[in-house]
N, C-alpha and C positions, 0 to 999 in steps of 0.2 A: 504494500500500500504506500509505504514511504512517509518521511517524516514531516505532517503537517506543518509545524513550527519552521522547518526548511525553506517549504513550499513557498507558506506566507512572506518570509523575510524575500527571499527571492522576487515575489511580486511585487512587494513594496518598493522592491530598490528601482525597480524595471518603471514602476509609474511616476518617480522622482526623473528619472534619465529621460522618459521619453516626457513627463511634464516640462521641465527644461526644457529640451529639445522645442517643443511648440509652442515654448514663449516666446525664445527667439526665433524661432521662423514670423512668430507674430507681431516681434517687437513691441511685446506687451509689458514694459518693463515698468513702466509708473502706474501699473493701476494698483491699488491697495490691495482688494482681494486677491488676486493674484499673488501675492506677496506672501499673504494670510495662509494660502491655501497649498503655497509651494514649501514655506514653513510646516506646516502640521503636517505634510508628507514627507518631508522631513525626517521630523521625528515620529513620524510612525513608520518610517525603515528603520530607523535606529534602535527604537526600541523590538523593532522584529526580530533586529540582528541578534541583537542583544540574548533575546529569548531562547532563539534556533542555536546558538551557539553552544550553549549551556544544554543545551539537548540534542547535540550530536556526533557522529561520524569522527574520526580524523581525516575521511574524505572529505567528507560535508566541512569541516571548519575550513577544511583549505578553500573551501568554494565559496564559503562566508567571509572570509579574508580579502576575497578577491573583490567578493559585492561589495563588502566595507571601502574598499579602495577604492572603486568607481564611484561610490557614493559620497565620499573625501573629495573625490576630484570633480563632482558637478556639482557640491555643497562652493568650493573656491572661484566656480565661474561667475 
């Protein structure tokens, strides 16, 4: 079945990356909600990582490591 707690962190990081993404393709960078809403997705990968980490693999952490990293890197953009 596989590790829900994974899953989740996994799709969290994915709706932050492709959020980004279609800010700037929209160049939606002053509006508040936006901001709001890029923020609390945010930290709801974070805290997914956070979760799935603590409940998994030493495959799975290397692949959470990896999300965390991408997710560092479009948290700086």
């Amino acid at each position: 079945m596989g590790n829900q707690l994974f899953q989740s962190a996994r799709e969290a990081v994915m709706n932050v990356v492709k959020g980004k993404e279609t800010l700037s393709s929209e160049h939606n960078h002053t509006n508040d909600y936006s901001s709001e809403v890029d923020s609390n997705s945010m930290n709801v990968a974070k805290n997914a990582l956070s979760s799935a980490y603590a409940n998994s693999t030493v495959a799975e952490k290397a692949q959470l490591r990896e999300l965390q990293e991408e997710l560092f890197n479009k948290q700086k953009d």
